[in-house]
Structures are given as C-alpha cells and as structure tokens.
N, CA and C atoms as a LAMMPS dump frame, in Angstrom:
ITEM: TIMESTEP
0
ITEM: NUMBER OF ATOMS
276
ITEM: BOX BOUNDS ff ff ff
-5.0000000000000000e+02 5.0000000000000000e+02
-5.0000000000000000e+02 5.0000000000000000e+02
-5.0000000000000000e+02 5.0000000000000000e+02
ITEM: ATOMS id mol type element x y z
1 1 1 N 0.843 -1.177 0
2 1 2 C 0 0 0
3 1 3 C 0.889 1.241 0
4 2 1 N 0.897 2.126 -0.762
5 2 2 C 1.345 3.602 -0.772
6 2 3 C 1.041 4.452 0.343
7 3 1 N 2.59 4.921 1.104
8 3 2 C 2.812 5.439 1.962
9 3 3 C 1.754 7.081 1.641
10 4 1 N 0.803 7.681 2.176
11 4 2 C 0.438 8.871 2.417
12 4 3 C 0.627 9.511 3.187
13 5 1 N 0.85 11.128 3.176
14 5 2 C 0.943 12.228 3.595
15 5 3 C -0.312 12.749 3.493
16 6 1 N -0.664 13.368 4.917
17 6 2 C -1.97 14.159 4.637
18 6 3 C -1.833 15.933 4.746
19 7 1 N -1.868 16.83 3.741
20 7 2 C -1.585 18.29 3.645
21 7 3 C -2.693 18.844 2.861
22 8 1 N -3.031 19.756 3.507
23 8 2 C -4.186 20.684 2.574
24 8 3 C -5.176 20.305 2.326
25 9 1 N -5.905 18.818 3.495
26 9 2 C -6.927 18.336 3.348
27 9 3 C -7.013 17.31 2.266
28 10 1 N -5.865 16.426 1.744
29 10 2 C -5.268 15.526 0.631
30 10 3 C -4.703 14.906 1.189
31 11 1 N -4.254 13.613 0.842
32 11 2 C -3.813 12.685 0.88
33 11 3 C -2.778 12.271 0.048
34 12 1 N -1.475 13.006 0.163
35 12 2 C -0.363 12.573 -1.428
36 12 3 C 0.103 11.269 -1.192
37 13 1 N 0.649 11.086 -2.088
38 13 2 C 1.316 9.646 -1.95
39 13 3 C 2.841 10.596 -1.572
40 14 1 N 3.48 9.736 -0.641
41 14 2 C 4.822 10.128 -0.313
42 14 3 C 6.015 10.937 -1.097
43 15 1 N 5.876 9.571 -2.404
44 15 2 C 6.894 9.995 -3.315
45 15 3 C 6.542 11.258 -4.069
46 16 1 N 5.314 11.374 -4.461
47 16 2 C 4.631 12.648 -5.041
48 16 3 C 5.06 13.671 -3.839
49 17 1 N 5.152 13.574 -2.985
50 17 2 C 4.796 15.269 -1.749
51 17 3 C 6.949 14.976 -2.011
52 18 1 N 7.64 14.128 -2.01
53 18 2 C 8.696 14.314 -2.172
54 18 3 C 9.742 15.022 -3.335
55 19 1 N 8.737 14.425 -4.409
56 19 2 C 8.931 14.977 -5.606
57 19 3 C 8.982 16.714 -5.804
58 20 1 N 7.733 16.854 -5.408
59 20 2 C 7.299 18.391 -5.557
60 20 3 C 8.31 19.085 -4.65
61 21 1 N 9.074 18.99 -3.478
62 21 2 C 9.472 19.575 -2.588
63 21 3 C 10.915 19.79 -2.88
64 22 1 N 11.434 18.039 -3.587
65 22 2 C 12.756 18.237 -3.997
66 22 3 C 13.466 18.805 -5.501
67 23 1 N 12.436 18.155 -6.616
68 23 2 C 12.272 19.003 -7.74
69 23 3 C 11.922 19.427 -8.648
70 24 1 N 10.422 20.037 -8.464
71 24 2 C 9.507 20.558 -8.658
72 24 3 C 9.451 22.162 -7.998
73 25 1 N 9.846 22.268 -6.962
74 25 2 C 9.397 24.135 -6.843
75 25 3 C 10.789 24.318 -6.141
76 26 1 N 11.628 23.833 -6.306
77 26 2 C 13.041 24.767 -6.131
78 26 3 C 13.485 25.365 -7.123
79 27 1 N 13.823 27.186 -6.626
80 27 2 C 14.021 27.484 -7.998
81 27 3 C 12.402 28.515 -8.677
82 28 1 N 11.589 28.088 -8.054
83 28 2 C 10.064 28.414 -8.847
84 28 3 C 9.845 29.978 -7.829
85 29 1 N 10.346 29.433 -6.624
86 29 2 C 9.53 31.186 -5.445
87 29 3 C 8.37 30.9 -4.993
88 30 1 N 7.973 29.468 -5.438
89 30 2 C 6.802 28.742 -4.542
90 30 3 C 7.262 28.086 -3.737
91 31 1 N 6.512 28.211 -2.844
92 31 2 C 6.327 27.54 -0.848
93 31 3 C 5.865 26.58 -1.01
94 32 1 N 6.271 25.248 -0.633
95 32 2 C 5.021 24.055 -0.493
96 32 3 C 4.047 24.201 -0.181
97 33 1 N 3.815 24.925 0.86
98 33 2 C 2.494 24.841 1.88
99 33 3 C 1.602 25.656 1.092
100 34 1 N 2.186 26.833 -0.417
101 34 2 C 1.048 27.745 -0.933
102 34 3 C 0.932 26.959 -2.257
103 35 1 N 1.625 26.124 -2.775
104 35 2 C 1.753 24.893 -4.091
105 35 3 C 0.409 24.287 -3.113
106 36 1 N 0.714 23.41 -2.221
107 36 2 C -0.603 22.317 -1.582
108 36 3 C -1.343 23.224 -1.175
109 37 1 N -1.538 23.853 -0.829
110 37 2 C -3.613 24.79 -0.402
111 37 3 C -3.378 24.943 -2.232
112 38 1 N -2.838 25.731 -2.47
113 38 2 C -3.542 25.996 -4.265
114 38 3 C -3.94 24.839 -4.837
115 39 1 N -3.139 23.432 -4.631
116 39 2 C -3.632 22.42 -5.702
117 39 3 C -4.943 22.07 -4.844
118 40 1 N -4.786 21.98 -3.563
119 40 2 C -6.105 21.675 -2.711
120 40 3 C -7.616 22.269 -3.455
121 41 1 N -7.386 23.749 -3.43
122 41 2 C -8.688 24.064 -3.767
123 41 3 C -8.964 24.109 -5.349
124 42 1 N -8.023 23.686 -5.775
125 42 2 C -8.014 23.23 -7.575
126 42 3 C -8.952 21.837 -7.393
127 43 1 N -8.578 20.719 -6.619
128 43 2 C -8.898 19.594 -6.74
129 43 3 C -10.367 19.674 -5.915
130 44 1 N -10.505 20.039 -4.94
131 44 2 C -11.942 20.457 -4.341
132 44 3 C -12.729 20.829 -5.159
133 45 1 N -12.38 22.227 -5.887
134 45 2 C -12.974 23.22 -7.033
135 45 3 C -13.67 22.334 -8.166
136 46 1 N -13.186 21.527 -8.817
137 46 2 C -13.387 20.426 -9.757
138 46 3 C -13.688 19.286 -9.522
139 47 1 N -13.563 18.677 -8.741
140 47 2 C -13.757 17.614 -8.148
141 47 3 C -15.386 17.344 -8.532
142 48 1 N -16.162 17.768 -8.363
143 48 2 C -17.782 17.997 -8.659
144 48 3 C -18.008 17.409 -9.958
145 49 1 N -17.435 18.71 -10.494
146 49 2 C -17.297 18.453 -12.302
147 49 3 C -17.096 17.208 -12.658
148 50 1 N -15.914 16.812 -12.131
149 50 2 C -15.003 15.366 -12.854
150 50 3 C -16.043 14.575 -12.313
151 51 1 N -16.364 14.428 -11.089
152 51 2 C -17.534 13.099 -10.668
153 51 3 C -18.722 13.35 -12.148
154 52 1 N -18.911 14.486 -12.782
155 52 2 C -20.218 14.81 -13.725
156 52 3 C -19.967 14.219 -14.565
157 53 1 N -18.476 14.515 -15.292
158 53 2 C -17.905 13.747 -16.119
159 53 3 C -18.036 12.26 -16.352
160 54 1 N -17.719 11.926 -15.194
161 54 2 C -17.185 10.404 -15.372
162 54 3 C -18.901 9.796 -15.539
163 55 1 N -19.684 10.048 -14.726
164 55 2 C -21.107 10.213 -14.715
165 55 3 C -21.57 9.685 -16.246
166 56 1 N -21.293 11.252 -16.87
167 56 2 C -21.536 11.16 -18.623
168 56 3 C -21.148 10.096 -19.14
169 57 1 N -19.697 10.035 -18.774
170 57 2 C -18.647 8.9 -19.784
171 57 3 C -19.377 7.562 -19.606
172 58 1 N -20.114 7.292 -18.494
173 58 2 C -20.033 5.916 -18.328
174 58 3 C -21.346 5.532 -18.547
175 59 1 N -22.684 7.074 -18.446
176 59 2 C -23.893 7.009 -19.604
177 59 3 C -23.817 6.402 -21.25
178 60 1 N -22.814 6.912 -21.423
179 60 2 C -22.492 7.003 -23.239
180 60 3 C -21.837 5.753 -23.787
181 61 1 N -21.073 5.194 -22.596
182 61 2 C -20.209 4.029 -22.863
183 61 3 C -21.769 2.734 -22.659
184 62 1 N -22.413 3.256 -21.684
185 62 2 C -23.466 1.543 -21.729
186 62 3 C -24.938 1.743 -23.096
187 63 1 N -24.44 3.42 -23.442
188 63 2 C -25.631 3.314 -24.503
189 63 3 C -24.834 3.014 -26.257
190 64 1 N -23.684 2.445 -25.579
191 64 2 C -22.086 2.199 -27.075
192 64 3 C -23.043 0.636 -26.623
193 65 1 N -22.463 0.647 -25.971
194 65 2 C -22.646 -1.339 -25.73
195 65 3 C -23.467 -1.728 -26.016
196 66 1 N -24.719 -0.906 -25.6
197 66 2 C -26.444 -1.691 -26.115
198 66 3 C -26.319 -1.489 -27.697
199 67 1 N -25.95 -0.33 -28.001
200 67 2 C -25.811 -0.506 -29.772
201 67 3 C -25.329 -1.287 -30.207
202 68 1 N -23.983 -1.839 -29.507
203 68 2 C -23.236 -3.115 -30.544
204 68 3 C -24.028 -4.909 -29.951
205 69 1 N -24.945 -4.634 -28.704
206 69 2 C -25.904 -6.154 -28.429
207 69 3 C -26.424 -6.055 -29.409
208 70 1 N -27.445 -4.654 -29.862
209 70 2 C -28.623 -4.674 -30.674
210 70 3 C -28.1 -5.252 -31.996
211 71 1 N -27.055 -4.51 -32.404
212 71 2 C -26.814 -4.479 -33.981
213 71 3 C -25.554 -5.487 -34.341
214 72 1 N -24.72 -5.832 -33.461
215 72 2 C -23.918 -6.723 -33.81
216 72 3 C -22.483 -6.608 -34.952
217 73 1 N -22.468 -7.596 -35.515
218 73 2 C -21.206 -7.525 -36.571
219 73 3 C -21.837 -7.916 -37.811
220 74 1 N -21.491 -7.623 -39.055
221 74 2 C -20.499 -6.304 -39.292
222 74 3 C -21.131 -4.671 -38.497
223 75 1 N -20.841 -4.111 -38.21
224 75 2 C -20.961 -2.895 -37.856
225 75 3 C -21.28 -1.823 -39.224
226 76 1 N -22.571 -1.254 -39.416
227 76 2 C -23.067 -0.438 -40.45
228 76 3 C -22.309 0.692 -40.242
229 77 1 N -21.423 1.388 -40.598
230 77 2 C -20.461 2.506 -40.103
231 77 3 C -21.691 3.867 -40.3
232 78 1 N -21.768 4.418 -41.001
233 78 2 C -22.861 5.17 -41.335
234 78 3 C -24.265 5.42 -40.082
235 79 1 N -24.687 4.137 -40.103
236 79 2 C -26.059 4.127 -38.986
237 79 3 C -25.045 4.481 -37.709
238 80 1 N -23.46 3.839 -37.606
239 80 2 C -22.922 3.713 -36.289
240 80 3 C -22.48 5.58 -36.005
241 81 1 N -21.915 6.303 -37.14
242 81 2 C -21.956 7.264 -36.789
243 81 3 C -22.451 8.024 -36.853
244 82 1 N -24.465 7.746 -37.317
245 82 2 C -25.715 7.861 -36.836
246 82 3 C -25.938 8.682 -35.55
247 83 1 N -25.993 7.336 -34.669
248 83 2 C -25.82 7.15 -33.341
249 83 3 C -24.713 7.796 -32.623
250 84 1 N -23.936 7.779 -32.973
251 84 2 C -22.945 8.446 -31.973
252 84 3 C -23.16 9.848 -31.987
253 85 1 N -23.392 10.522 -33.412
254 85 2 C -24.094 11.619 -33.057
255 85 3 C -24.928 12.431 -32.475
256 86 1 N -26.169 11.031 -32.291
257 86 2 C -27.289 11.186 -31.977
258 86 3 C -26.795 11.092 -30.205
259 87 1 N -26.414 10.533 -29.864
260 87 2 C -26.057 10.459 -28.321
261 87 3 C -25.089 11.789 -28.028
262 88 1 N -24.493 12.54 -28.499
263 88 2 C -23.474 13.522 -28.193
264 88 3 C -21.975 12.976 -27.979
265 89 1 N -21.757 11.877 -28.641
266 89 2 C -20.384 11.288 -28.659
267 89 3 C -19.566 11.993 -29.504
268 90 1 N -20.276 12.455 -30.739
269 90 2 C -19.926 12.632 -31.969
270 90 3 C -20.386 14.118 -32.342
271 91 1 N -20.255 15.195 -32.53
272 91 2 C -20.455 16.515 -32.77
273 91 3 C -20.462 16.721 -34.211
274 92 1 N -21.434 17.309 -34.545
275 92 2 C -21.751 17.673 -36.346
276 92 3 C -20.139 18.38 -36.526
C-alpha cells in the first residue's frame, strides 16, 4: 500500500509530496504549503465536475454497448456514426 501524507486536506502519496518539494518548486519562489492549499482548492474546485464527467462517460459508454448487443457484426459505419451523433459522442 502507498505510503500517504496528509496536507491541505489531501492525501499525497509520499513519493509525489517528495517529488514536488525536492524538484519541482526549487528554484520556482513557490512555498510548499502555498503549491498544496492551491492544488487543494483546484482539486476540491473540480472535483464535482469530474464526478459529472465520469457520470456522462459511463452514460455514453453503456448506450455504445447496447448498440453493438442490438446491432452486432459487421458494424453499419454510417447508422454507427448515426448514433454516436445522436447520443453527443460525436459533434456535427
């Protein structure tokens, strides 16, 4: 299991909070402690979104799958990028 550090209300993995400290912001005029609250409220900030995202992705991916139960092989390319349009996979 991966050693964690907990900063800024996160959980890094070790080697990551080591990385950033040794070389990643030496040199930059960034502070760790203002690098971790900034990525903190980056990842808080979005965090919402990306759960919406993944949400979508995984709507679109089981209405891919029922298309290829329904319709099978060979695959009609045309009707297929039909559908993908028609779902918002695919943009005019």
């Amino acid at each position: 299991m991966t050693d964690r550090i907990e900063i800024a209300g996160l959980r890094i993995a070790r080697e990551l909070h080591e990385f950033v400290a040794r070389e990643a912001l030496p040199g930059t005029g960034v502070e760790a402690d203002a690098f971790w609250n900034g990525f903190s409220a980056i990842i808080h900030d979005l965090a919402p979104k990306n759960r919406a995202l993944l949400a979508k992705r995984d709507a679109i991916q089981e209405q891919i799958d029922g298309w290829y139960r329904e319709h099978g092989a060979p695959v009609d390319m045309e009707a297929y990028k039909g559908f993908l349009k028609e779902i918002g996979y695919l943009v005019p």
